[in-house]
Structures are given as C-alpha cells and as structure tokens.
N, C-alpha and C positions, 0 to 999 in steps of 0.2 A: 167099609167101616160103618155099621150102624149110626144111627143119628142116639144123640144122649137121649133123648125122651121116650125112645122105643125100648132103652134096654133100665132103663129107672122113672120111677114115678113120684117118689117123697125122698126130702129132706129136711132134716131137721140143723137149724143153722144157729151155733150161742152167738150172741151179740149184734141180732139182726137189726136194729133200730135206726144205725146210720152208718157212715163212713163204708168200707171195704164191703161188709155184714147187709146193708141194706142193697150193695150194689149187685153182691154175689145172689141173692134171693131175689132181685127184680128177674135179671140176669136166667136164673135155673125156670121161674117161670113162665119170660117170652119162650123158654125151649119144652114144656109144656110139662113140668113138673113142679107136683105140687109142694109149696114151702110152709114148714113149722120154722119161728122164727122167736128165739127167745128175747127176752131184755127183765129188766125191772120195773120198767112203766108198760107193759104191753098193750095200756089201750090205745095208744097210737096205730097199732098195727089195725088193729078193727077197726080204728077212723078210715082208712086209707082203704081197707077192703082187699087187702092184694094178697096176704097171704093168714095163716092163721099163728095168732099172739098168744103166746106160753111167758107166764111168769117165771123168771128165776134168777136168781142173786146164789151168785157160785159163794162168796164168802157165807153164806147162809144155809145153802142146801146141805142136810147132813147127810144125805143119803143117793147123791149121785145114781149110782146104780140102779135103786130100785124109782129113781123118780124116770129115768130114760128106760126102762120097762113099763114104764105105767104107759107114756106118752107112744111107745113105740104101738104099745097093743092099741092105744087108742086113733092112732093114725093106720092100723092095721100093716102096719111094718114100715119101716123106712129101708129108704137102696142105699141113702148117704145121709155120714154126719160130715156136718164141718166145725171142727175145735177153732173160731175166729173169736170169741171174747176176751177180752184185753186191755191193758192199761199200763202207764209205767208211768214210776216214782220218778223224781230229777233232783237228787240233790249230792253232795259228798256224801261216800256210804256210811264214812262214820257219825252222822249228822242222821242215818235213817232211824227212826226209831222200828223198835225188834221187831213190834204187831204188822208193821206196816211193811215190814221186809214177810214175814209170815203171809200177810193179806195176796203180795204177789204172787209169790211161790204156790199159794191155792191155786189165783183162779188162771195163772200162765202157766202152770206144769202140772199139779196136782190133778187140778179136774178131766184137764184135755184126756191124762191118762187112763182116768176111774170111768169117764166116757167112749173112750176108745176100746176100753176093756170091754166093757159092755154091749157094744155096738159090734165088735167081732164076733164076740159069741154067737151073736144071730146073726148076725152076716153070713157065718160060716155053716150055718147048720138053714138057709136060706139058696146059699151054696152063688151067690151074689151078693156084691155092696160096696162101697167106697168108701175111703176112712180120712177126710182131709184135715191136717195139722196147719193153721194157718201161723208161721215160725216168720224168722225178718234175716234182711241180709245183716243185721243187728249183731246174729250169733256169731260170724265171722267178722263182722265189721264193728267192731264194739265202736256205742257212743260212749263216750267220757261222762259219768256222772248218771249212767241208764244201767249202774252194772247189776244189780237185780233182774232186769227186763233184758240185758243183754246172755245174762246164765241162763235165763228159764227157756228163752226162743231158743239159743245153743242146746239145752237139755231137749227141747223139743222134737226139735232139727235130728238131733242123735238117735231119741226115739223111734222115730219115722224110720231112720235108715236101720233101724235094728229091727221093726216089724218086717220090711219089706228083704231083708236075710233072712229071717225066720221061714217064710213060706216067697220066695222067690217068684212061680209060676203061678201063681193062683190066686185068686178074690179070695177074702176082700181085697182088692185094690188099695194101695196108702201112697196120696199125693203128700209128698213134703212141699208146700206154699212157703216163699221167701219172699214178700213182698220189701219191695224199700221206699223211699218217702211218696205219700201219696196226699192229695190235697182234703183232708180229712179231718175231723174237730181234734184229732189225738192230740195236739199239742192242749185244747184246748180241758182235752176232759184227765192233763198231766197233772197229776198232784207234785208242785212246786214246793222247795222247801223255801222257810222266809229266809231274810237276811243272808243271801248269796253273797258270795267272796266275786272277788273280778272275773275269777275264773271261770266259774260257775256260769256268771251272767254273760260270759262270752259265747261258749259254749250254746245257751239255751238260743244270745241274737243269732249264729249260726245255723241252728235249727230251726228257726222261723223264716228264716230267709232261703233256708232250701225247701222249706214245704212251700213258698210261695212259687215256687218254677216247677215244682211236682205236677205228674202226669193228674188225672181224674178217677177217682175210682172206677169208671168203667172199663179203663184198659186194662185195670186187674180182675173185674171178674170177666173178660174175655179170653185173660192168658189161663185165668183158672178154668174156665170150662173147657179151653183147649185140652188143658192135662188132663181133667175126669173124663174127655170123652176118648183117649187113647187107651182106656180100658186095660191099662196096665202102669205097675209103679212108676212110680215119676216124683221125678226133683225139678218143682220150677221158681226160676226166681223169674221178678217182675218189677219191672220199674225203668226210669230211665238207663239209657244204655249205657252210663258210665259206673252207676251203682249195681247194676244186673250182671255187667260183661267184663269190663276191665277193671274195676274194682277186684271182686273177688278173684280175678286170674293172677294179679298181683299179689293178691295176699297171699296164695298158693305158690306162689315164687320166690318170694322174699323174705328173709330172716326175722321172727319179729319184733327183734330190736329196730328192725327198719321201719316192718308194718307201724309199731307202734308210733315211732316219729313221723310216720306218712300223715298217721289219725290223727295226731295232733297239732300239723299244720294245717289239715281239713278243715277242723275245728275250731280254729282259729284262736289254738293254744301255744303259749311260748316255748319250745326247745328246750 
C-alpha cells in the first residue's frame, strides 16, 4: 500500500481554524501534503505559517462552485476535499427560528454537496481524488434538542453512501467521517437558545460533561487518515469505543421505541 503523500499532494479542508479542521490539516501535512485550509478570519492561518488561509463564510458564498474552481486552478488541483465546516443550534425546534434552521441546512448539507459536486468533476476527469464528508455518529444517535444538525449529518451520512453506490470501484474515493464527542470549542462556538426549559438545560449539562472525558482531536485525524489512505470507500466512525462500537450496534438492533428511551436516559431525560 502506498504511503498517502506519494499518491496526493493538496487539500483543500472548510473549517480548518480549530477543533477536528485544524487537527485533520496539521495531521495531512506531517504526511507531506500540501493544505488549503478555509475559515472566516483566515489570517490566523498565515500567522502560524503552516498551511495556506482561504477566506470563506458558506452562509455568504453564493457561488460555491465556481469559488472551489477558482482555488482549485489556483492550487493547481487538489487530490482531496474535506466537507468538515460546521455548527449546530441547541435549542427546542419549535423555539428555532426559520433563518436560522435555514443558516444550518446551508452550511451542514447544502454546501458540503455544491462542493462535492464540484470537486468530482475534476477528480474524475483527473482520474484520482478523495471526496471526505465529515457526518457525526449524531445521524444515528440523535441528541435531543440538535435535530437540525442531527438531519443534516444523517442527510450527509446518506449522501456519501449513495456517491460511493454510484461508482462502487473507482476514485474519486468518498470517506463517510462519523466522528463522535471530541474535545473541541463546538460546544463553545453552539448557538444556545435563551431561556431553556429544565429539559433543555439537562440535556446541554449532559453534553458538557461528555465532552470533558472526550478523546483529543488528534485521534481523529489519525483514524481519518487511516480511511483516505485505504484508497477506497470507506465508512469510519471515531471516537470513543462506546460511541464508535456499541452504541451504534445497538441502535441497529433494537426497535426505536427502545432506541429512543436508551437516548433519553443518556441524556439524562425523564421517561
């Protein structure tokens, strides 16, 4: 098996600034490929020197396509994209307001797609390249009160596996990434609703208290370079081994009227 750096050179990664995004792009360059790494403040990234800073704010870009052709020619091709920009709302859905269920739906399902489209194209007529969906074990494991960000990673998630039926044997390549709680600002960069019900605020202590036992982003861009360098499709989840292995084996087992009362003893919701 080839080593990754011998069979790709560039990638272009949304959301590279911190958490998962900053780890995966350290991560592709100790392996000696060169990273485009997007955000909305990208002069961090030329502070730092490590890879090259692309401005872009998905809720803003109107033109998807033809911005990831501009950057492609100007990089002189990429071998791989990775769809990792992301965020999710926390609140009861009926309490979200519409723009804001909109704002997700862009930049977690809408863009990843309008870029993936794009990025096969030349992949394919390259006749090389990898196409990563960074999705959560979210889709199958719904959080209570994440159902926006729990649809868009499930529509993701479905994506992927419907690319990778499409053309079976052949690059481009599509890793389906299922990452689950990682020690990461996400909680931090969560757009909370005010005025939480008990539930809600149960819920959210919940989720602070499993990201505090959560792995490091670095064991997730390890497990994800594992999957791009197998040079063929691939479904990986990541995280610790109750979230990765025996969570979803369960849920794949059991009725989900069950699942659902499993989630919500997880979560430390009442019955």
């Amino acid at each position: 098996m080839p080593k990754l750096g011998e069979v790709y050179s560039k990638a272009l990664i949304t959301g590279a600034g911190s958490g998962l995004g900053k780890a995966f792009s350290e991560a592709l360059i100790d392996n000696g490929i060169a990273v485009w790494g997007t955000s909305r403040n990208p002069e961090t990234f030329e502070k730092e020197g490590i890879l090259t800073g692309v401005e872009l704010d998905l809720n803003k870009e109107r033109d998807l396509p033809a911005w990831f052709e501009h950057w492609d020619d100007q990089a002189g091709g990429f071998d791989i994209l990775i769809n990792n920009a992301g965020y999710g709302s926390f609140a009861d859905f009926a309490d979200l307001p519409s723009q804001e269920l909109e704002n997700q739906i862009q930049i977690l399902l809408q863009s990843p797609l309008l870029l993936a489209q794009t990025a096969v194209r030349r992949f394919r007529e390259r006749k090389k390249g990898c196409v990563v969906n960074v999705s959560s074990v979210a889709g199958e494991l719904w959080i209570p009160y994440f159902s926006i960000y729990n649809a868009a990673k499930a529509g993701l998630s479905v994506f992927s596996q419907s690319l990778m039926s499409e053309n079976p044997d052949s690059s481009p390549w599509v890793v389906d990434f299922r990452p689950a709680d990682y020690k990461t600002n996400f909680n931090r960069n969560t757009k909370i609703a005010p005025n939480q019900s008990t539930s809600v605020a149960a819920v959210w202590n919940r989720l602070v208290e499993l990201l505090g036992k959560a792995p490091v982003p670095e064991k997730a861009a390890h497990d994800l370079l594992s999957a791009i360098g197998k040079f063929s499709h691939c479904t990986c989840y990541s995280g610790s081994f109750f979230q990765t292995k025996i969570a979803p084996l369960t849920s794949r087992l059991f009725p989900k009227s069950l699942k659902r009362a499993i989630l919500r003893h997880y979560f430390r919701l009442p019955p």
